[in-house]
C-alpha atoms as an extended CHARMM CRD file, in Angstrom:
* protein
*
       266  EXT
         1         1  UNK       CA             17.1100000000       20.6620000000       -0.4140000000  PROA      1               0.0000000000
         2         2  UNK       CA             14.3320000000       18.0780000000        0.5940000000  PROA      2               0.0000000000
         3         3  UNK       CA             12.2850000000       18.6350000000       -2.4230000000  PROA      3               0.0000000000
         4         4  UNK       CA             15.4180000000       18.5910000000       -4.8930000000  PROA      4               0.0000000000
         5         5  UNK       CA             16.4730000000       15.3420000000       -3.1970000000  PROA      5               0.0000000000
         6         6  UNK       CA             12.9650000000       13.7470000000       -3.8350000000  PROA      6               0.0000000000
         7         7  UNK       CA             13.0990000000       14.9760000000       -7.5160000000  PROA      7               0.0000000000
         8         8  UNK       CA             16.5520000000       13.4740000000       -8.2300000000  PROA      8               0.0000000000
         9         9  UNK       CA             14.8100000000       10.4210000000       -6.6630000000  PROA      9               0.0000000000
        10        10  UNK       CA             12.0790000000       10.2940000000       -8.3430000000  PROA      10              0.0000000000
        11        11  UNK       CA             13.8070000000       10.9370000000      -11.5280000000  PROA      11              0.0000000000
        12        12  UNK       CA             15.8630000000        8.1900000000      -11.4440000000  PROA      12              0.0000000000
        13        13  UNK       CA             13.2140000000        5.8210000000       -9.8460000000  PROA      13              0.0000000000
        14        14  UNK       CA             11.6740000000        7.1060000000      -13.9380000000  PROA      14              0.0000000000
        15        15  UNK       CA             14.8840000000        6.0240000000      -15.5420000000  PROA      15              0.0000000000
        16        16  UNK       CA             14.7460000000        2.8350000000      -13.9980000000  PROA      16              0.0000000000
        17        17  UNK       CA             11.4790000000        2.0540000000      -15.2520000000  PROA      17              0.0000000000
        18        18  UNK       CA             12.2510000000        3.0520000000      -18.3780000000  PROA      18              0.0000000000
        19        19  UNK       CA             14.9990000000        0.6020000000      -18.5670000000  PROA      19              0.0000000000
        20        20  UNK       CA             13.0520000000       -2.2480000000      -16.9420000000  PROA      20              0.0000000000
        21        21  UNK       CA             11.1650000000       -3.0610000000      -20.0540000000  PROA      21              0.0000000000
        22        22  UNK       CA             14.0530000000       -4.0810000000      -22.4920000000  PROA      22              0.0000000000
        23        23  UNK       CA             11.8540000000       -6.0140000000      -25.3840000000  PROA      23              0.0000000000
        24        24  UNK       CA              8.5050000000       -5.4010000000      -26.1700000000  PROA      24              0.0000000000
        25        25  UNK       CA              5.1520000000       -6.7360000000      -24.6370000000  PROA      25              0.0000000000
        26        26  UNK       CA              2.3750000000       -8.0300000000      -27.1280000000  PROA      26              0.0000000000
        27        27  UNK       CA              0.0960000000       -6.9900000000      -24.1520000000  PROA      27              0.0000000000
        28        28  UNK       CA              0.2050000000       -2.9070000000      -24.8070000000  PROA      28              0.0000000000
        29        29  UNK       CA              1.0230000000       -3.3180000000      -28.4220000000  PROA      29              0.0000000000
        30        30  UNK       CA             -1.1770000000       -1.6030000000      -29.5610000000  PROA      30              0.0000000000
        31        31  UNK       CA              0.0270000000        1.3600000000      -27.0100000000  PROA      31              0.0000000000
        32        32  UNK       CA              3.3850000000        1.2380000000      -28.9970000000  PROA      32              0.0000000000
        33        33  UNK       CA              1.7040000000        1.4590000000      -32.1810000000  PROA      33              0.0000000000
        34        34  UNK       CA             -0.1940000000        4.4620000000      -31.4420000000  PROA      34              0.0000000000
        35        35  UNK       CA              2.7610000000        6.1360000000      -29.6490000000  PROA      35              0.0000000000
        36        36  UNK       CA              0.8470000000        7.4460000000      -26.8930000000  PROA      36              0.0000000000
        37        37  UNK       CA             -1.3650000000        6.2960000000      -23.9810000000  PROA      37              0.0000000000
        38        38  UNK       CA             -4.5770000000        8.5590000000      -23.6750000000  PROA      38              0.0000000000
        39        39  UNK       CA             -5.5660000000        9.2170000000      -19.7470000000  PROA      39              0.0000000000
        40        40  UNK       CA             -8.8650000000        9.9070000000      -18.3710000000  PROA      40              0.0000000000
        41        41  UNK       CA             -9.2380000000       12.4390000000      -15.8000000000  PROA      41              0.0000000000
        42        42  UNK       CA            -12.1410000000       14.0560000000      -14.1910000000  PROA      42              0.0000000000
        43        43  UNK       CA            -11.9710000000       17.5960000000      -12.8100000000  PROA      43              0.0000000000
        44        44  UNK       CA            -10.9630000000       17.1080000000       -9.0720000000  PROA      44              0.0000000000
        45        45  UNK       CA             -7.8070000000       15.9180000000      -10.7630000000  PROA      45              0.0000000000
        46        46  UNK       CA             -6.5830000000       18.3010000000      -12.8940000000  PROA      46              0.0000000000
        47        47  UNK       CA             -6.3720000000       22.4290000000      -14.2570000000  PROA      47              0.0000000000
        48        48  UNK       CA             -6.4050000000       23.8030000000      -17.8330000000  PROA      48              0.0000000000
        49        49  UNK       CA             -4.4360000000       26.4800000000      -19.0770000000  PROA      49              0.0000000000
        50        50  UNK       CA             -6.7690000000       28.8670000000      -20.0510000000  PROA      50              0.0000000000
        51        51  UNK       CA             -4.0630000000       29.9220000000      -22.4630000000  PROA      51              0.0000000000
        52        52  UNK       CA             -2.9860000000       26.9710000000      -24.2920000000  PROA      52              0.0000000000
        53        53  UNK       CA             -5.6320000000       24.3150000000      -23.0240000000  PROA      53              0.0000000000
        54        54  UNK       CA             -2.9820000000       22.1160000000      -21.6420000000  PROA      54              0.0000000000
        55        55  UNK       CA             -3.9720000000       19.9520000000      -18.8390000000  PROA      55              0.0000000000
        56        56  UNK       CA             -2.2510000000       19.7450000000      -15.6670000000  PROA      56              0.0000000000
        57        57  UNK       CA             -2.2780000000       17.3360000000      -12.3760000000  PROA      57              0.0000000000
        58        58  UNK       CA             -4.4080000000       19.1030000000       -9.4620000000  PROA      58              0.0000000000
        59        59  UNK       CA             -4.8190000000       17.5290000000       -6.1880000000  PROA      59              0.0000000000
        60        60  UNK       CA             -4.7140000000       14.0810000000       -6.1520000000  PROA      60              0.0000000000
        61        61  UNK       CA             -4.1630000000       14.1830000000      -10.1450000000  PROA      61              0.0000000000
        62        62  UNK       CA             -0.5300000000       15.1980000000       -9.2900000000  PROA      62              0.0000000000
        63        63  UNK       CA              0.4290000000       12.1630000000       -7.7620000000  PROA      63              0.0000000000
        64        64  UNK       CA             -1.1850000000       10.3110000000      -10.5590000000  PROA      64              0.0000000000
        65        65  UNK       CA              0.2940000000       11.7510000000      -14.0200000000  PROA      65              0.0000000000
        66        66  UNK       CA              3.2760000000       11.1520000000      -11.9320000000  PROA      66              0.0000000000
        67        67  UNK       CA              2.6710000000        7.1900000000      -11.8500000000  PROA      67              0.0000000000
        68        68  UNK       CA              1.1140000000        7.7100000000      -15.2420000000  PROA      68              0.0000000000
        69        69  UNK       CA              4.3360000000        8.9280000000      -16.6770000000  PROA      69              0.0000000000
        70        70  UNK       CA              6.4440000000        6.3660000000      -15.1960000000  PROA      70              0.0000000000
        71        71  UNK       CA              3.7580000000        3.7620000000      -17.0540000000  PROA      71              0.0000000000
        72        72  UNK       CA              4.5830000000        5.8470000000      -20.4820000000  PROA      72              0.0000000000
        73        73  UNK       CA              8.1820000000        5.7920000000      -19.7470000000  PROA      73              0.0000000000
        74        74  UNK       CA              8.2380000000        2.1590000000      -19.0310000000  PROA      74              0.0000000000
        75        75  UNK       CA              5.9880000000        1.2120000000      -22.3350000000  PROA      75              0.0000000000
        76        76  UNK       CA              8.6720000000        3.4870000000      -24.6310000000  PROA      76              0.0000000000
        77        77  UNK       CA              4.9390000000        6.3090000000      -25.1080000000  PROA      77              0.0000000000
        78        78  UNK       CA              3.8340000000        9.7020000000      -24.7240000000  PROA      78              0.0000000000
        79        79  UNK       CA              0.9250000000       10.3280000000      -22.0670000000  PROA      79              0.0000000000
        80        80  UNK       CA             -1.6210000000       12.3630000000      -22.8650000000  PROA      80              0.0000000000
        81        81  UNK       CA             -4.6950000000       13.1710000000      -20.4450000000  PROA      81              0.0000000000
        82        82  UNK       CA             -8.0240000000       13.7540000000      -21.5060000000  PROA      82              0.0000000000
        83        83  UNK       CA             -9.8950000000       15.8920000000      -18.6520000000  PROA      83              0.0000000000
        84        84  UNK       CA            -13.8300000000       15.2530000000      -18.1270000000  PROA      84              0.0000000000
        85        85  UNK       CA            -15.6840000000       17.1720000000      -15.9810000000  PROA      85              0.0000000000
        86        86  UNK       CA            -17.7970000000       14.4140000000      -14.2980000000  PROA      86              0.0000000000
        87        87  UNK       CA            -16.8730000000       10.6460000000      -13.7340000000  PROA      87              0.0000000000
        88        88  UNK       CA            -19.4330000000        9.5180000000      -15.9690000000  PROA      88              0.0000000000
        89        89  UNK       CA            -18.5900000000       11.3560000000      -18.6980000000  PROA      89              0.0000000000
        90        90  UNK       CA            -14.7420000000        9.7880000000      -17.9640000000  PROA      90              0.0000000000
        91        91  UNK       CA            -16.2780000000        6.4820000000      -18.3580000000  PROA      91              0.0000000000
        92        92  UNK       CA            -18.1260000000        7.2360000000      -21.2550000000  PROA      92              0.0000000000
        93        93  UNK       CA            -14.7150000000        8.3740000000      -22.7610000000  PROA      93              0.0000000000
        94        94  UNK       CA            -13.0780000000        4.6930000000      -21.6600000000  PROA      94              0.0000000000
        95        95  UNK       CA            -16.2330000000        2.5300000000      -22.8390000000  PROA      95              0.0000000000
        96        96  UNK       CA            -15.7910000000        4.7400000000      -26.2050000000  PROA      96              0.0000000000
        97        97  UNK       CA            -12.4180000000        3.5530000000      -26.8430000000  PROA      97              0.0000000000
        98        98  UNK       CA            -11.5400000000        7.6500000000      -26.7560000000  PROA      98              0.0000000000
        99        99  UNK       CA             -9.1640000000        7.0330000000      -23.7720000000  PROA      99              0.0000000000
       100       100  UNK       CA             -7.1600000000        3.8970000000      -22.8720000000  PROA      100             0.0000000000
       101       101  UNK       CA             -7.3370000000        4.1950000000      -19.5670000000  PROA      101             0.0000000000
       102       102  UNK       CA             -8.3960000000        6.2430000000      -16.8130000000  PROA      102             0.0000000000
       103       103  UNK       CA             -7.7360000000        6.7470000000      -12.6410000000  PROA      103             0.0000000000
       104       104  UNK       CA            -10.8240000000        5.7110000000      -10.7170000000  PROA      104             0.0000000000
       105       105  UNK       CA            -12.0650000000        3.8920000000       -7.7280000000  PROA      105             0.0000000000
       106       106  UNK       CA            -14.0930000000        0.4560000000       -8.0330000000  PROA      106             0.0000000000
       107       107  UNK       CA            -18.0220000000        0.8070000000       -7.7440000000  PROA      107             0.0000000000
       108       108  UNK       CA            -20.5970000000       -2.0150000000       -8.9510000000  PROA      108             0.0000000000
       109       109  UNK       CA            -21.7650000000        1.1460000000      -10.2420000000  PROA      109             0.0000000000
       110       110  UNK       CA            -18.8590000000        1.9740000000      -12.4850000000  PROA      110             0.0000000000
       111       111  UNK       CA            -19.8280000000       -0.9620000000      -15.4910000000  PROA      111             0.0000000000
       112       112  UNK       CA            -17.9970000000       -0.9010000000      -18.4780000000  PROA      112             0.0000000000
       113       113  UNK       CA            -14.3470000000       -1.1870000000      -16.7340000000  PROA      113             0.0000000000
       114       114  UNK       CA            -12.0120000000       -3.2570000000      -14.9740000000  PROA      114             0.0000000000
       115       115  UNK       CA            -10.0440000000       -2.3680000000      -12.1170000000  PROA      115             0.0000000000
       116       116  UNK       CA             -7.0340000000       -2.8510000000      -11.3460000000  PROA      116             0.0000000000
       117       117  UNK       CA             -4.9350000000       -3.0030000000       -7.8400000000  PROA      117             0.0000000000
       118       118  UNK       CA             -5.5410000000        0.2120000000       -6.1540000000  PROA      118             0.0000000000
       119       119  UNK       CA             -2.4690000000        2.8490000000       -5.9830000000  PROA      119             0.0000000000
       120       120  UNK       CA             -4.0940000000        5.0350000000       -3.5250000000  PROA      120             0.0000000000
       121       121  UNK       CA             -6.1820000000        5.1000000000       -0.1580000000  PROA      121             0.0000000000
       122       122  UNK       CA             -8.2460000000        7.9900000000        0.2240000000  PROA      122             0.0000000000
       123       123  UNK       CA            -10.4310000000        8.3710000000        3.0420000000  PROA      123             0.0000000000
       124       124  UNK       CA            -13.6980000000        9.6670000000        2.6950000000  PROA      124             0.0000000000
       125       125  UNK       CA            -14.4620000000       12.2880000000        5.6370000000  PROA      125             0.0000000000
       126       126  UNK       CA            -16.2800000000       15.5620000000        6.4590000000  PROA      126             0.0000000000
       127       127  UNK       CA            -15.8680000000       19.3720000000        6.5070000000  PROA      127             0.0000000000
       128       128  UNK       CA            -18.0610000000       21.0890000000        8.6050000000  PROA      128             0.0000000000
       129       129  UNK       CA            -18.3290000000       24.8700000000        9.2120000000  PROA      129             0.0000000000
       130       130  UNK       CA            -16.7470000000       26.4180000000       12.3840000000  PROA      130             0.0000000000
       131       131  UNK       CA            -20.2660000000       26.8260000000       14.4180000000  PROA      131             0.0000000000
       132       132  UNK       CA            -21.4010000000       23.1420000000       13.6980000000  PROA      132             0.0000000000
       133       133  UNK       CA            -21.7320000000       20.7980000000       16.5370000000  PROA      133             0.0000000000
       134       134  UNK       CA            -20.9890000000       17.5480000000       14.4100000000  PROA      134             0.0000000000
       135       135  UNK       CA            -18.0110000000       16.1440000000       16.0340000000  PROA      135             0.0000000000
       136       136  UNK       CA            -18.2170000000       12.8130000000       14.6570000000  PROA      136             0.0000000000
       137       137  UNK       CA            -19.1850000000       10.8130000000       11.3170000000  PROA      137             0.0000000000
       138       138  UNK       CA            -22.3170000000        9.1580000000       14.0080000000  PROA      138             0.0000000000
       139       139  UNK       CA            -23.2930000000       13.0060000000       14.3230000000  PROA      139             0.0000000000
       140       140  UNK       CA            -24.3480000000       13.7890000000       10.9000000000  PROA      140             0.0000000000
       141       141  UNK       CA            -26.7290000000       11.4350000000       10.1420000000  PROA      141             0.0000000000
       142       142  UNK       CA            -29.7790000000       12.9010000000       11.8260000000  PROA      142             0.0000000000
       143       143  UNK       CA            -32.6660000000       14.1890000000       10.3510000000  PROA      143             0.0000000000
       144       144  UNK       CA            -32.9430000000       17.9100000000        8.7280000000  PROA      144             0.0000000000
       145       145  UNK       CA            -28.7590000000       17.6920000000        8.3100000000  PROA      145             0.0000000000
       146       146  UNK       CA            -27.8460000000       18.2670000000        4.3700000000  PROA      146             0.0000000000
       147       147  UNK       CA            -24.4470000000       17.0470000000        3.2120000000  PROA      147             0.0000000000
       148       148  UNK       CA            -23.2480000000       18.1460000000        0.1090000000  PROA      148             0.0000000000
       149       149  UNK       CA            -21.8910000000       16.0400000000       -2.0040000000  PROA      149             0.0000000000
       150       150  UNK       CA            -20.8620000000       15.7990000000       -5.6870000000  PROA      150             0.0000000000
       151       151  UNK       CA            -22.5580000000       13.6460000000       -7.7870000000  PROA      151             0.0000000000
       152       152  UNK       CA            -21.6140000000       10.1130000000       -8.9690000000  PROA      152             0.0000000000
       153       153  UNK       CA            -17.9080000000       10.3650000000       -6.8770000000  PROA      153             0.0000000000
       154       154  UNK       CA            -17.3340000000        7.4760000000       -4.7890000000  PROA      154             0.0000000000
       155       155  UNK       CA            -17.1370000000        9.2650000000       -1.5630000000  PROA      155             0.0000000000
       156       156  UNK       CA            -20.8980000000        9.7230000000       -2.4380000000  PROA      156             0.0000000000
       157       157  UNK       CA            -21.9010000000        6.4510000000       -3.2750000000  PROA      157             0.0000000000
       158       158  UNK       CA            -20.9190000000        5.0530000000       -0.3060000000  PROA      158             0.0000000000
       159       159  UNK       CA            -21.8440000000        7.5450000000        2.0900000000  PROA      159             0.0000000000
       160       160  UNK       CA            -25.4410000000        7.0110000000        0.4690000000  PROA      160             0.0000000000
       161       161  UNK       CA            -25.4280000000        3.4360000000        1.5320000000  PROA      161             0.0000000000
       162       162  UNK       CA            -24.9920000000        4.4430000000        4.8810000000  PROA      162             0.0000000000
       163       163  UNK       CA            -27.5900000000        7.2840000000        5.8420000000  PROA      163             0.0000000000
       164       164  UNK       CA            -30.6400000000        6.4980000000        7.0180000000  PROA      164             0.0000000000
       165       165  UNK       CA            -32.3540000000       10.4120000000        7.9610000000  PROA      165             0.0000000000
       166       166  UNK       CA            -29.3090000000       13.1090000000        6.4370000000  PROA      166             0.0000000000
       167       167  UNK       CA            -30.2210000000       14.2730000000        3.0390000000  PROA      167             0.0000000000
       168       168  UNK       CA            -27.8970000000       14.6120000000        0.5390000000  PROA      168             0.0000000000
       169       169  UNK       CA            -27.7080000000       17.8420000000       -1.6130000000  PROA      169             0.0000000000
       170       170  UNK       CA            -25.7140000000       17.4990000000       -5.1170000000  PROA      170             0.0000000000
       171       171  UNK       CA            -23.4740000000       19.6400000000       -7.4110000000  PROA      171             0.0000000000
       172       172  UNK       CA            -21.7250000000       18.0150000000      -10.5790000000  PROA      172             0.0000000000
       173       173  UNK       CA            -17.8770000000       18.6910000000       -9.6970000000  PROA      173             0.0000000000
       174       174  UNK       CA            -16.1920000000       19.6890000000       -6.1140000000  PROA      174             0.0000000000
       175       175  UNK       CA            -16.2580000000       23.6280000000       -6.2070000000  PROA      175             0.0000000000
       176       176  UNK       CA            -19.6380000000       24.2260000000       -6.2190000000  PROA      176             0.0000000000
       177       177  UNK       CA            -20.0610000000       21.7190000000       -3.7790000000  PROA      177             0.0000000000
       178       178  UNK       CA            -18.3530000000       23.5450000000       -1.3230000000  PROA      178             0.0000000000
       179       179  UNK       CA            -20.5870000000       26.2660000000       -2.2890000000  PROA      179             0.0000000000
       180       180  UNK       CA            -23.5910000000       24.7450000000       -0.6140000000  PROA      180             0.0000000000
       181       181  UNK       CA            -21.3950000000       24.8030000000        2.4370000000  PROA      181             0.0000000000
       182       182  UNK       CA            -19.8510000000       28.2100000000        2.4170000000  PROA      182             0.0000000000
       183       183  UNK       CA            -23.4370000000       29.2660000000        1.2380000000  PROA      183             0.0000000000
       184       184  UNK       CA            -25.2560000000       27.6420000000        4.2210000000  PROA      184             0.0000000000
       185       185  UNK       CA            -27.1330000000       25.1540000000        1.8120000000  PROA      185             0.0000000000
       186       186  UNK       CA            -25.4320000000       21.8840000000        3.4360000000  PROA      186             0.0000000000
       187       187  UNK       CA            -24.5620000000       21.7070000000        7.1090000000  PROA      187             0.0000000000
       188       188  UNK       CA            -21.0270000000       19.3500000000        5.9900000000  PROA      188             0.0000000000
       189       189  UNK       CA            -19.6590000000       18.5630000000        2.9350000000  PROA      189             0.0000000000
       190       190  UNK       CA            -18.2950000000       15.0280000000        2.1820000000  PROA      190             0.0000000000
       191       191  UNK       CA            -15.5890000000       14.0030000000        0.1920000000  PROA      191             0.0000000000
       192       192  UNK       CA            -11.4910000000       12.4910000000        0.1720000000  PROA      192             0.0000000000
       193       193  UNK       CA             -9.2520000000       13.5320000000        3.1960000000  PROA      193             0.0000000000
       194       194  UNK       CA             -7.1670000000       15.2820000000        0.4810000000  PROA      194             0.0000000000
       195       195  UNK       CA             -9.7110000000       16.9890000000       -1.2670000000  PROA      195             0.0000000000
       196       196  UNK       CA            -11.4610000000       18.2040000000        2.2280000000  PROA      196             0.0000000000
       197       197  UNK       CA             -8.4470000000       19.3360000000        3.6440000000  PROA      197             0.0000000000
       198       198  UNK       CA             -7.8970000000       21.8070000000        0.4830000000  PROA      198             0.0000000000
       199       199  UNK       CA            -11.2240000000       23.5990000000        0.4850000000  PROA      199             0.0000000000
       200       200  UNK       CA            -11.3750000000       23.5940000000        4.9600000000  PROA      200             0.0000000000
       201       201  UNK       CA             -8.3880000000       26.0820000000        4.2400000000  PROA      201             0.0000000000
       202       202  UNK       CA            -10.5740000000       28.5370000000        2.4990000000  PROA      202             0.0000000000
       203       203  UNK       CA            -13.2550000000       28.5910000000        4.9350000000  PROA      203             0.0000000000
       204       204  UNK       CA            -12.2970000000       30.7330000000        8.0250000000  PROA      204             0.0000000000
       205       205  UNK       CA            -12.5340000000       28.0950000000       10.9560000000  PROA      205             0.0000000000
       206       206  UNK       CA            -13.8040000000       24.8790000000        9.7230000000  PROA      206             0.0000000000
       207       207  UNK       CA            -12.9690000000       21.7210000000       10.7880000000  PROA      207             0.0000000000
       208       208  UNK       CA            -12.2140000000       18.6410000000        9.1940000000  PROA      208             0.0000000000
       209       209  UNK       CA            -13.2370000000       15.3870000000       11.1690000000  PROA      209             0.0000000000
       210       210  UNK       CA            -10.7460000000       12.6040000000       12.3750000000  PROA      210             0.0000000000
       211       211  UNK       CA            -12.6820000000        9.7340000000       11.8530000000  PROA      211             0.0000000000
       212       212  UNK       CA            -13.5360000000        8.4180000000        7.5120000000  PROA      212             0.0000000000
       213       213  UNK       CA            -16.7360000000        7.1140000000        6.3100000000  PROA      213             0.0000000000
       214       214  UNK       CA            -15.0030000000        4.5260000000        3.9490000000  PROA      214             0.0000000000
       215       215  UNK       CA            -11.7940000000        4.7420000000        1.5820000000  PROA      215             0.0000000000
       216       216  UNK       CA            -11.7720000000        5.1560000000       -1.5610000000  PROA      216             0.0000000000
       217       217  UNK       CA             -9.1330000000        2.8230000000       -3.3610000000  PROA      217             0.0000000000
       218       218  UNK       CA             -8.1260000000        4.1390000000       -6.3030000000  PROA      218             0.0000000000
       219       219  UNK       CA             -5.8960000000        2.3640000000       -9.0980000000  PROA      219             0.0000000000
       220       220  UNK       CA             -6.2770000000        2.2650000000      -13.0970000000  PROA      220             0.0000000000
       221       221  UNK       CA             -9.5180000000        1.2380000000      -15.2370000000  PROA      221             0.0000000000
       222       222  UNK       CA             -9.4880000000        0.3210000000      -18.6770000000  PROA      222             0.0000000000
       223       223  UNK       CA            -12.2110000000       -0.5270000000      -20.8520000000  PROA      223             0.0000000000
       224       224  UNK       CA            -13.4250000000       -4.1510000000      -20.1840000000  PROA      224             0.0000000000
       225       225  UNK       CA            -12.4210000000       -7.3660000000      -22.2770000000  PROA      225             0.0000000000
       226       226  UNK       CA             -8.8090000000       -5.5140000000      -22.2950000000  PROA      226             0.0000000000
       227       227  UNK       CA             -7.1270000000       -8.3090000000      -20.2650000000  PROA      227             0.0000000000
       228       228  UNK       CA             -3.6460000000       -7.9190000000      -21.4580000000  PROA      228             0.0000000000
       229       229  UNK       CA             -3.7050000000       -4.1430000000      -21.0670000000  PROA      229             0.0000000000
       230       230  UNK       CA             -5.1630000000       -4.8970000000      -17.5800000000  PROA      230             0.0000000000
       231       231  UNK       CA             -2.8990000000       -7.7080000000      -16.7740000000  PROA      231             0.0000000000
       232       232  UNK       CA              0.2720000000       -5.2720000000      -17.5650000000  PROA      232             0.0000000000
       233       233  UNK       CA             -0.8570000000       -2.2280000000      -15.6250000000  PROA      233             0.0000000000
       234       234  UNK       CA             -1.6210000000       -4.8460000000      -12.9070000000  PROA      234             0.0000000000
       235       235  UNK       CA              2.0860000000       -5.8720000000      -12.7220000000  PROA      235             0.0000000000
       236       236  UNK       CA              3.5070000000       -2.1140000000      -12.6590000000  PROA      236             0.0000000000
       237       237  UNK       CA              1.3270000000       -0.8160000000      -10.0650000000  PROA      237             0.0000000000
       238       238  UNK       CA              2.5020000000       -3.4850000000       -7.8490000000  PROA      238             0.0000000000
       239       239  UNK       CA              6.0720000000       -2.6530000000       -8.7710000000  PROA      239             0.0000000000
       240       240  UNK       CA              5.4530000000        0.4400000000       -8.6210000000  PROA      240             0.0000000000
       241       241  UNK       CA              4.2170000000        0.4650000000       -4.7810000000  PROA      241             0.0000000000
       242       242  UNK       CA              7.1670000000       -2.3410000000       -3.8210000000  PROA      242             0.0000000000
       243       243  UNK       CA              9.9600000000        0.0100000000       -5.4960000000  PROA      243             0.0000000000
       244       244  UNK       CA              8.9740000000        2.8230000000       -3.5540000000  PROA      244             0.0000000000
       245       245  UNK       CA              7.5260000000        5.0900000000       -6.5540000000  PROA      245             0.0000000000
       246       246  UNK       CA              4.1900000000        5.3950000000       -5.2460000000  PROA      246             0.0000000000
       247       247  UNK       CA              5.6950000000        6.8970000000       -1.9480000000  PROA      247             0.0000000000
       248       248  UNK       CA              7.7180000000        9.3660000000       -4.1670000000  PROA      248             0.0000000000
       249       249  UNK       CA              5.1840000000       10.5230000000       -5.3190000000  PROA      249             0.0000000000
       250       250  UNK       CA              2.9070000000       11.3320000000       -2.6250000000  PROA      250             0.0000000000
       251       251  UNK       CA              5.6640000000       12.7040000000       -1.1920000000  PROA      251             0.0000000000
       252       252  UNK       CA              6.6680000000       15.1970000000       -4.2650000000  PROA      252             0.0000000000
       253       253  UNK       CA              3.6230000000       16.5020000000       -4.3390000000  PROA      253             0.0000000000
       254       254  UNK       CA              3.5010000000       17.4830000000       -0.5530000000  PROA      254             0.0000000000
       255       255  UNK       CA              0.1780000000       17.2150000000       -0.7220000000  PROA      255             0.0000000000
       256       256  UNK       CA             -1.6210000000       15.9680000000        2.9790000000  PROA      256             0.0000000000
       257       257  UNK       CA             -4.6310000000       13.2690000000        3.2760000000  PROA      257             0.0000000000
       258       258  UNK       CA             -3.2120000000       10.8220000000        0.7940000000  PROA      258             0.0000000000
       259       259  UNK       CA             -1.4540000000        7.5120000000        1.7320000000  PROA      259             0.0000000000
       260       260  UNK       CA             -0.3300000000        4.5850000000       -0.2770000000  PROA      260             0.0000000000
       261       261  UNK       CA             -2.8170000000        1.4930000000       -0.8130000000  PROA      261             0.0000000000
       262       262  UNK       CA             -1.1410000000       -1.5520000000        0.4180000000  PROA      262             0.0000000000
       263       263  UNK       CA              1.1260000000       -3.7060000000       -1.7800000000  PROA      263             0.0000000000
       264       264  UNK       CA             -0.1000000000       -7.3220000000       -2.9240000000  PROA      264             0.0000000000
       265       265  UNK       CA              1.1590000000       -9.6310000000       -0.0870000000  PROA      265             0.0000000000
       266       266  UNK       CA              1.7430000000      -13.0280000000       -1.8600000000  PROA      266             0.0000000000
C-alpha cells in the first residue's frame, strides 16, 4: 500500500510538472526542436538489457531518470540516456555535443561542464571486510593499507587529497572494484553510502563505517557556454527539491544511503 501511495504521488507530482510549463522557453529550444533530451550516465547508474539494449536506472540512477523524466515531462520531450562506462568517457560524450546533459558531481577536475545545484548528497564512506580492524575513516590511512577505488569517481578524488601513507589500488567501474576487496587485493573499498551499502550485502560480514570522508553533491552538467540550458535546469532542480519531488523519489526507489541536497535558502 506504501509503495502504491508513493507512485500515485509521484505520478501526479509528474503531471504537475508537466502542466507548470504552459508556453514555451527560448532557453531549451532547441530541446523542443529535437524532441528529446539525451542523458549521460555512467555505469554505477544504470543496467542494459542484454536483450534489447535498453538502458535502465541502477542504484542511484533510479532516483535520477526519475527527476530526469519529470525535466522531459516539464519541457513537452522524450528522455533518452546514453550509458558510458567511465565518467570520462560521459564527459567526453557532453563536451561532444552527443548528450545534452548528464548527472555528475562538481570536480575542478571535471572541465568542459557546468554544474548546476546539486539534487543529491552522497556520502563518501568505507567497506571493510569482516576481520579488519579499521573502525574509523582516521584508521585507514596508515601505511601498507590499499583502498580500492574506481578510477576518476569523485569519492576518489577526494579521498586522494586526503591520504598521506594508504595507497590507492584502481579498477575502471565499481564491480571489479569490489573485487580487489573480496579478492584480498585492498584492505577497504571506498565509495557513496549507497553504492557501499549494496556490495557490503554480498560480502558475508562486512561492515560499512559510520563516519564519510566527504559528500559527493550531485546535480546536472551540461556542456559549458550553455547558460540558458543551465539557467533552466537550475530553476527545476530547485523546484523540484521545494515541491517535494526529490524526496519522492528517493523514497520510490527504497533505496538506503541517499538523502536530499539542501534546497537554495534565499
Amino acid at each position: 500500500m506504501k509503495k502504491l501511495l508513493l507512485t500515485v504521488t509521484f505520478t501526479a507530482m509528474l503531471a504537475s510538472f508537466a502542466e507548470a510549463q504552459q508556453t514555451p522557453d527560448p532557453r531549451v529550444a532547441d530541446l523542443v526542436q529535437a524532441g528529446k533530451i539525451r542523458v549521460g550516465m555512467h555505469s554505477v547508474m544504470y543496467t542494459k538489457d542484454p536483450q534489447t539494449g535498453e538502458l535502465k536506472g541502477a542504484s542511484v540512477g533510479i532516483i535520477l531518470l526519475n527527476i530526469a523524466r519529470a525535466l522531459g515531462a516539464r519541457i513537452g520531450v522524450e528522455i533518452v540516456p546514453v550509458g558510458h562506462p567511465t565518467i570520462p568517457e560521459m564527459l567526453t560524450c557532453l563536451t561532444t555535443s552527443a548528450c545534452d546533459m548528464g548527472f555528475m558531481g562538481p570536480d575542478p577536475s571535471r572541465t568542459g561542464v557546468d554544474f548546476s545545484p546539486p539534487i543529491l548528497q552522497l556520502d563518501y564512506t568505507l567497506l571493510v571486510p569482516a576481520a579488519s580492524s579499521i573502525q574509523r575513516i582516521a584508521d585507514v590511512d596508515r601505511p601498507g593499507v590499499r583502498i580500492a577505488a574506481v578510477k576518476d569517481h569523485a569519492s576518489t578524488l577526494t579521498l586522494s587529497r586526503i591520504l598521506k601513507h594508504a595507497q590507492l589500488v584502481y579498477a575502471a567501474t565499481p564491480d571489479p572494484t569490489f573485487e580487489l576487496l573480496r579478492s584480498g587485493q585492498a584492505d577497504a573499498f571506498a565509495s557513496v553510502r549507497g553504492v557501499i551499502l549494496e556490495y557490503s550485502a554480498k560480502l558475508l560480514g562486512s561492515r560499512v563505517l559510520e563516519e564519510h570522508y566527504g559528500a559527493n553533491l550531485l546535480g546536472m552538467v551540461v556542456p559549458k557556454g550553455q547558460t540558458g540550458r543551465l539557467a533552466y535546469i537550475s530553476e527545476f532542480i530547485e523546484q523540484a527539491k521545494a515541491s517535494g519531488l526529490v524526496q519522492q523519489s528517493i523514497q520510490r526507489a527504497g533505496l538506503p544511503g541517499y538523502k536530499m541536497a539542501a534546497a537554495k535558502t534565499n
